[in-house]
C-alpha positions as a Python dict, from the first residue, in 0.01 Angstrom:
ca = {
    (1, 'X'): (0, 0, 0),
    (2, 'X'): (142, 342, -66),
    (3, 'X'): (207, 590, 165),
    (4, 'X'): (97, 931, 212),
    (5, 'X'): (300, 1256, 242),
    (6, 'X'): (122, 1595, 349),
    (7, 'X'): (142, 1899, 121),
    (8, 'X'): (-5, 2220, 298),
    (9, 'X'): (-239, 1981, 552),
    (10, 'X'): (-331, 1759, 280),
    (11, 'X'): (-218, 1418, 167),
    (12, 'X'): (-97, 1278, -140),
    (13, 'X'): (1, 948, -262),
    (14, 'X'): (379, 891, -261),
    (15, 'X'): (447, 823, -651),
    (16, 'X'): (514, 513, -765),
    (17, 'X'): (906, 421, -854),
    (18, 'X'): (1049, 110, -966),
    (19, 'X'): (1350, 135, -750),
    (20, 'X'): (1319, -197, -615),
    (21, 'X'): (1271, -363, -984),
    (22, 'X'): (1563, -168, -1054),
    (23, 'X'): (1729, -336, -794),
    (24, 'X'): (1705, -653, -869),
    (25, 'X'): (1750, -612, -1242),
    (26, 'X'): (2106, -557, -1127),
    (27, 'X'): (2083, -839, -871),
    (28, 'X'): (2204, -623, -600),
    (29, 'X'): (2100, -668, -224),
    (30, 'X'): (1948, -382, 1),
    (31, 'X'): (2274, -422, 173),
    (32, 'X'): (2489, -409, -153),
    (33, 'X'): (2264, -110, -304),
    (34, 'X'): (2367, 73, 53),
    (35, 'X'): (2697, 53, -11),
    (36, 'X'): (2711, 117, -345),
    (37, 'X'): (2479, 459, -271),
    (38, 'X'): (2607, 556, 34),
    (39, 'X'): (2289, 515, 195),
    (40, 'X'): (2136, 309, 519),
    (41, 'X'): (1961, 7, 409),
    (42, 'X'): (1641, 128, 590),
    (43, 'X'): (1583, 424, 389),
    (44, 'X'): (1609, 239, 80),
    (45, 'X'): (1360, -9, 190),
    (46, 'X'): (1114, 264, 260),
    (47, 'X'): (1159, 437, -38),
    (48, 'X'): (1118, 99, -207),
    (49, 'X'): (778, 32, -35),
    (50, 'X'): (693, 430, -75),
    (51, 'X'): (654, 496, 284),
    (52, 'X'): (905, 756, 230),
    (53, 'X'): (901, 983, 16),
    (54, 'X'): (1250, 1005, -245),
    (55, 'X'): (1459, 1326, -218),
    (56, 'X'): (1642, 1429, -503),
    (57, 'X'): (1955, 1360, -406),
    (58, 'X'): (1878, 1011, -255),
    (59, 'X'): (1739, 909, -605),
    (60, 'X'): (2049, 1059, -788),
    (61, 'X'): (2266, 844, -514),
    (62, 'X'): (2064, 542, -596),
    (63, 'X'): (2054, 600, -984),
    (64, 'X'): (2454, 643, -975),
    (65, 'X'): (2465, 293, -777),
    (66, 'X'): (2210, 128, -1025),
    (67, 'X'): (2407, 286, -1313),
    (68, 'X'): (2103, 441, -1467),
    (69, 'X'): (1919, 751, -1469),
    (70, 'X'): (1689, 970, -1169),
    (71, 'X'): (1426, 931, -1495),
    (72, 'X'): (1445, 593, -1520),
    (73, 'X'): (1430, 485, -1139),
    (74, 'X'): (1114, 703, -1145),
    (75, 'X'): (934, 622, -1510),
    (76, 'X'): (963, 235, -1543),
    (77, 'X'): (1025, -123, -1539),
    (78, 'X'): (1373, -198, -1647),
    (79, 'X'): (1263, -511, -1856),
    (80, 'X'): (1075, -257, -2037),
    (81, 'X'): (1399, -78, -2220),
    (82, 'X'): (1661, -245, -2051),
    (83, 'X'): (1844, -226, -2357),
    (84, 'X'): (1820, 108, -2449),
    (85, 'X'): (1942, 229, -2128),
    (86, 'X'): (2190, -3, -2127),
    (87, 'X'): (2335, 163, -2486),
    (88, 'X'): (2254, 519, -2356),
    (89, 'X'): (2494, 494, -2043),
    (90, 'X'): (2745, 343, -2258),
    (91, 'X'): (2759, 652, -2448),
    (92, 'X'): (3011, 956, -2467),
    (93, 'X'): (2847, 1226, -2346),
    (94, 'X'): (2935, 1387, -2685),
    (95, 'X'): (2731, 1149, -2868),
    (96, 'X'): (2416, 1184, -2662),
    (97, 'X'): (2284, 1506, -2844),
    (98, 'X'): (2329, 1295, -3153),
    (99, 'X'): (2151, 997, -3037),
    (100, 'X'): (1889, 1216, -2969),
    (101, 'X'): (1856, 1400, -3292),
    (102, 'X'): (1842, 1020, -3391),
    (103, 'X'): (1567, 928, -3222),
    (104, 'X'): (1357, 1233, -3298),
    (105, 'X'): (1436, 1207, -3658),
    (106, 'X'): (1282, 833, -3636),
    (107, 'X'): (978, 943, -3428),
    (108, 'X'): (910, 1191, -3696),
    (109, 'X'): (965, 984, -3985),
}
């Protein structure tokens, strides 16, 4: 079940991630994904179940140790494009914009 987080006296769902699918896409341990973050092993676990909510820089810690992006930690299954994401962090960082242009060229086409 979700959890709640209060905005201004009201609540809100805590937004779904896929952190823990994530996870074990990279067969990592809560304990292992600690280390590798720099973060306590309870935290992740609530962030996991979303009984906390994710701060920015936990989810950039936890995308770093995952070797993926904030984006996809918070937008999806990594079954889902595993393999694009896999190519995309593989990439210079000068060859990103050109990926890019790639992709919108074949979205447009």
């Amino acid at each position: 079940m979700p959890g709640k987080r209060k905005t201004e006296g009201q609540e809100r769902p805590i937004p779904e991630n896929f952190i823990r699918a994530w996870r074990r896409h990279r067969g990592l341990s809560l304990e292992k994904l600690a280390e590798k973050a720099g973060l306590a092993v309870p935290t992740i676990s609530n962030v996991e179940k979303r009984k906390k909510d994710v701060t920015g820089k936990t989810l950039l810690a936890l995308a770093n140790a995952l070797e993926t992006t904030p984006a996809a930690l918070l937008s999806g299954d990594p079954k889902d494009d595993a393999p694009f994401w896999e190519t995309w962090n593989q990439l210079r960082p000068e060859q990103k914009p050109v990926a890019i242009r790639v992709i919108q060229a074949m979205k447009d086409a």
